[in-house]
C-alpha positions as CSV (number, residue, x, y, z in Angstrom):
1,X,12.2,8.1,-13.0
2,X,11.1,6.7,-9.2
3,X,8.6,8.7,-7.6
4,X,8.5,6.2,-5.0
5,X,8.6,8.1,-1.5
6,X,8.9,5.9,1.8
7,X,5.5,5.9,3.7
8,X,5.4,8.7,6.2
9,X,5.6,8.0,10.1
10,X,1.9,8.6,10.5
11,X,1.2,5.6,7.5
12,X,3.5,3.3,9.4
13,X,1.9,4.1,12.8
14,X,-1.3,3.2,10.9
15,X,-0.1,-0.5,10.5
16,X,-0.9,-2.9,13.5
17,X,0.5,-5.9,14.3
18,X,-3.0,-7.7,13.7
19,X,-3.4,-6.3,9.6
20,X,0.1,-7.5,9.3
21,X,-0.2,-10.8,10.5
22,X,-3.2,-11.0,8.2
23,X,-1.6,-9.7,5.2
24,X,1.6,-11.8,5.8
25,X,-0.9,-15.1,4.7
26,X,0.1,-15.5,1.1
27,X,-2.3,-14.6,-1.4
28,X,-2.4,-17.6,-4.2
29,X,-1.0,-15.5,-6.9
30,X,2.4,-14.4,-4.7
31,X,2.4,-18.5,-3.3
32,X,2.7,-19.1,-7.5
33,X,5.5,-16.6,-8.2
34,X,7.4,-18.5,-5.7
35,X,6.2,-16.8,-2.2
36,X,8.4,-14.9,-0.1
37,X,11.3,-15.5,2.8
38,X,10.2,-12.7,4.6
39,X,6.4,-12.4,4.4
40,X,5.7,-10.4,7.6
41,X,8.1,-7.2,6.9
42,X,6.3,-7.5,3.2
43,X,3.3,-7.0,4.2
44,X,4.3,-4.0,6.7
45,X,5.5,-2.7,3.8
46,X,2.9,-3.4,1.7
47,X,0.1,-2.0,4.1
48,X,2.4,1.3,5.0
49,X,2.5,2.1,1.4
50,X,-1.0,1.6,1.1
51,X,-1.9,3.4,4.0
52,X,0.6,6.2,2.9
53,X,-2.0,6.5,-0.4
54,X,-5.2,6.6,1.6
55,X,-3.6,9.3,4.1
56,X,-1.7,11.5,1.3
57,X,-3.3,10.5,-2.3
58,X,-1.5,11.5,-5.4
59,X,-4.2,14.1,-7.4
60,X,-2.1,12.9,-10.1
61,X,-2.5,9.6,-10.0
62,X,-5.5,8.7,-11.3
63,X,-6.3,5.7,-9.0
64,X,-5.6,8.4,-6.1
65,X,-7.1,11.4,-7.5
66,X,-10.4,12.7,-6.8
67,X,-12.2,14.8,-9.4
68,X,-15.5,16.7,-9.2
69,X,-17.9,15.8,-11.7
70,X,-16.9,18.5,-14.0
71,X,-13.3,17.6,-14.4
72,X,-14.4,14.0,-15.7
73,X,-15.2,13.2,-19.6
């Protein structure tokens, strides 16, 4: 099952052209699995779906989700 929702307007707004270019510099690990033709709209992507997280979080998802102290173990 994808769950996978595009990033929302305001997560893509978010992006600038700045953290892009940033981002779009390989990290070692990516350069290894053979690097990518089209770094710069990966790393839009990349940063929009990250931003979409930090805007919207999944309660969920348990990366995303944020529990009170009483709802832990």
């Amino acid at each position: 099952m994808n769950t996978h929702n595009d990033p929302s307007p305001e997560a893509v707004a978010n992006v600038t052209e700045d953290n892009v270019e940033s981002r779009s510099h390989l990290l070692p690990e990516e350069q290894a699995a053979g690097g990518s033709d089209i770094p710069e709209e990966q790393a839009e992507a990349i940063l929009a779906e990250s931003e979409e997280r930090t805007l919207h979080p999944d309660a969920d998802d348990a990366q995303g989700g944020h529990r009170q102290s009483d709802e832990t173990a």
